[in-house]
FIDO-46251 format. One line per field, with one value per residue (C-alpha): x, y, z; residue in three letters; residue number from 1. Coordinates in pm, 1 decimal. Example, Ala and Ser with C-alpha at 12.3 -4.5 7.8 and 13.67 -1.06 7.14 Angstrom:
2
X = c(1230.0 1367.0)
Y = c(-450.0 -106.0)
Z = c(780.0 714.0)
residuo = c(ala ser)
num = c(1 2)
This chain:
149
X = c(328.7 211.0 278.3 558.2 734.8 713.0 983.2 1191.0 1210.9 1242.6 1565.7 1692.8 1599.1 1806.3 2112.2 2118.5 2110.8 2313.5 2573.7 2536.9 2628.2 2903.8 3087.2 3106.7 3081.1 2703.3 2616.7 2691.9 2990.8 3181.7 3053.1 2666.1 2682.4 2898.9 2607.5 2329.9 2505.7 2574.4 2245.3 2122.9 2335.4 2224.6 1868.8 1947.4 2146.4 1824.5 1593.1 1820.9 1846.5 1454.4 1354.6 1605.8 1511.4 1115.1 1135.0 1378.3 1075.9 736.4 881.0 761.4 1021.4 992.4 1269.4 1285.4 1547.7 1401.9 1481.4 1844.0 1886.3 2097.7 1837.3 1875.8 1600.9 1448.0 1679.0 1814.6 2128.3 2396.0 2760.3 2956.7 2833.3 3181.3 3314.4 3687.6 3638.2 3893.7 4115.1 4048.8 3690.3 3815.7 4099.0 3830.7 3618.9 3931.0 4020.5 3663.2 3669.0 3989.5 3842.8 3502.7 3715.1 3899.3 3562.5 3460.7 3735.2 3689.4 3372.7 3470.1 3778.1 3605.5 3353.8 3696.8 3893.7 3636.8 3634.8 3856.4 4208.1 4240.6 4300.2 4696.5 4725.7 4416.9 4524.5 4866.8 4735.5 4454.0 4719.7 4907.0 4628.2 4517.4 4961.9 4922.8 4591.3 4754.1 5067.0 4869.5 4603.8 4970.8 5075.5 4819.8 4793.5 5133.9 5123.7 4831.6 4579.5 4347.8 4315.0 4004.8 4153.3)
Y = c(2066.0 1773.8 1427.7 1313.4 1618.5 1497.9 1238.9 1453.7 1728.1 1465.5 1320.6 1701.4 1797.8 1428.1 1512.3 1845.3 1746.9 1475.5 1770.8 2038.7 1749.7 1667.7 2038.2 2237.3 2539.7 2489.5 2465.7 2109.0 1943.3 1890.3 2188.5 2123.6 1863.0 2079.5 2337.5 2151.4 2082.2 2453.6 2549.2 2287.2 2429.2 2799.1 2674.2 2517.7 2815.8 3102.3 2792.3 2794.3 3183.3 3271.4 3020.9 3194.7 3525.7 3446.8 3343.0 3634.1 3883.6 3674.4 3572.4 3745.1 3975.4 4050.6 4021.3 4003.2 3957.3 3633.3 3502.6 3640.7 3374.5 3044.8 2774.4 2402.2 2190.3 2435.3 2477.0 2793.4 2849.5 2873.5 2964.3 3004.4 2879.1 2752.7 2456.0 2242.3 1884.7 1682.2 1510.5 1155.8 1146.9 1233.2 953.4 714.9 794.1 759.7 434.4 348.5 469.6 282.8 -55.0 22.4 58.0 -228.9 -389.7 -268.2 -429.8 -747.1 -839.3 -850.2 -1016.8 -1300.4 -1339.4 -1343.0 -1591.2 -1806.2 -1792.3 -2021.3 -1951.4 -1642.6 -1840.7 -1819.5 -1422.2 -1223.9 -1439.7 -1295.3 -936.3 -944.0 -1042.5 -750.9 -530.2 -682.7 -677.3 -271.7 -224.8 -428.8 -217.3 112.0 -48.9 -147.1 214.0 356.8 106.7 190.5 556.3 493.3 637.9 385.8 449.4 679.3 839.8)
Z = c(-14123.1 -14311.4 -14168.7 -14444.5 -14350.2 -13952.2 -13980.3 -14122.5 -13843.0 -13610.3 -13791.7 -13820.9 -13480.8 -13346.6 -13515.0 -13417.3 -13082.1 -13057.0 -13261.1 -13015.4 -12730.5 -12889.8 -12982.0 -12691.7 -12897.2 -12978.5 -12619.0 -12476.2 -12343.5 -12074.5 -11857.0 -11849.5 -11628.1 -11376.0 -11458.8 -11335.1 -11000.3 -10970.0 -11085.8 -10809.5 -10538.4 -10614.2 -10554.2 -10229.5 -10133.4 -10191.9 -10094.9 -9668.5 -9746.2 -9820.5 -9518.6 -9275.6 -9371.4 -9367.4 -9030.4 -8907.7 -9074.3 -8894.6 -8554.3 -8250.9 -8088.4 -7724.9 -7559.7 -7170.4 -6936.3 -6791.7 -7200.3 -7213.9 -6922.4 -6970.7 -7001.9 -6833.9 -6784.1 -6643.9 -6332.0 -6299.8 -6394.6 -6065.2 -6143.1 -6441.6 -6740.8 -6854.1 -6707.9 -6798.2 -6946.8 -6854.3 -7162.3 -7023.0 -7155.2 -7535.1 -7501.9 -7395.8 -7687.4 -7934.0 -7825.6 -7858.2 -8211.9 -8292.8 -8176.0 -8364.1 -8723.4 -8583.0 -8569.0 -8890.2 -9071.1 -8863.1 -8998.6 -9415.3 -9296.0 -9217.9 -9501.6 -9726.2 -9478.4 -9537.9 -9949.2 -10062.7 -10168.0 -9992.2 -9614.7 -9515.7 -9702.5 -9500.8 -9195.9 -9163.8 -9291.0 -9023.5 -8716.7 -8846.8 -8779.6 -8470.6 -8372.7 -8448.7 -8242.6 -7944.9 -7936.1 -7998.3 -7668.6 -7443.8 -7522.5 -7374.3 -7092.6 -7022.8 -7029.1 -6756.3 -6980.9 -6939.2 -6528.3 -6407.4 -6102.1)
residuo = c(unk unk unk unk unk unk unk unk unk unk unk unk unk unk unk unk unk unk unk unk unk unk unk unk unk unk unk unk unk unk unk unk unk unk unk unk unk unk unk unk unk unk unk unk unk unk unk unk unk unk unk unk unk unk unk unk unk unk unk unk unk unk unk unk unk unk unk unk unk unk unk unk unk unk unk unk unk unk unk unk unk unk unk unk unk unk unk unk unk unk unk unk unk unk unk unk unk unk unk unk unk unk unk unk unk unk unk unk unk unk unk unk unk unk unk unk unk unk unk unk unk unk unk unk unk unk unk unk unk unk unk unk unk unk unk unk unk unk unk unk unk unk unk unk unk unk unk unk unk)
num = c(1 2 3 4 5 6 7 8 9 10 11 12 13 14 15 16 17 18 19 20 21 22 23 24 25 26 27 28 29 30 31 32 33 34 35 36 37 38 39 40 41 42 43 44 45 46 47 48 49 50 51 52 53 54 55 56 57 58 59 60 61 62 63 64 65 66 67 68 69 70 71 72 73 74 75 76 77 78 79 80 81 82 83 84 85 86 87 88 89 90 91 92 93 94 95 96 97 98 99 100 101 102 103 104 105 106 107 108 109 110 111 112 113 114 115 116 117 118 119 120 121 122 123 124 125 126 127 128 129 130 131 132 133 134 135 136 137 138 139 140 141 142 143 144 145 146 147 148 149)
């Protein structure tokens, strides 16, 4: 190719492209992108399913009775290995999460009470909040959640 005629595939070779991304039926559209993500996710996939299956085929197998044993820091295991949690330790940690978002939302709150023009508005919204978090927090106190006997 000599190098007038260069140029020239260039130009043919750029609006053929920039063609064939805009008609789907020439191969690009709307799909490729979702094709690359599924292409991308079929790599991970084999990538999990060759490691897993790698290490089933090279481990060591020798399998004892001492290693079919329930393992605790090293103190052997006495009992049952199933034991009842009680429901007070998952209210606790749901309260805790409530006042965490509460805390969450506390913080921009007060970066845009302090912007001007936006002072009277986000002060009643935010004792609104704080009025549904109270009565939520006297609910519980009232159904004696809160006590640890």
């Amino acid at each position: 190719m000599e190098a007038t005629q260069a140029p020239h595939a260039v130009g043919q070779l750029t609006q053929w492209a920039a063609a064939a991304a805009d008609d789907p039926a020439t191969g690009g559209g709307y799909f490729d992108a979702y094709s690359t993500v599924g292409l991308l996710a079929v790599v991970g996939v084999l990538f999990v399913a060759v490691a897993f299956t790698a290490n089933r085929l090279m481990r060591p197998v020798a399998p004892t009775p001492e290693k079919l044993l329930s393992y605790e820091c090293g103190v052997d295991p006495v009992g049952e290995g199933w034991a009842q949690t009680q429901i007070r330790y998952y209210v606790y940690a749901f309260l805790y999460v409530i006042f965490a978002v509460d805390a969450i939302y506390l913080f921009p709150w007060a970066t845009v009470f302090a912007a001007p023009g936006y002072g009277a508005g986000t002060l009643v919204e935010m004792f609104i909040f704080i009025g549904f978090l109270a009565v939520g927090l006297l609910y519980a106190w009232k159904k004696g959640v809160l006590e640890w006997t």
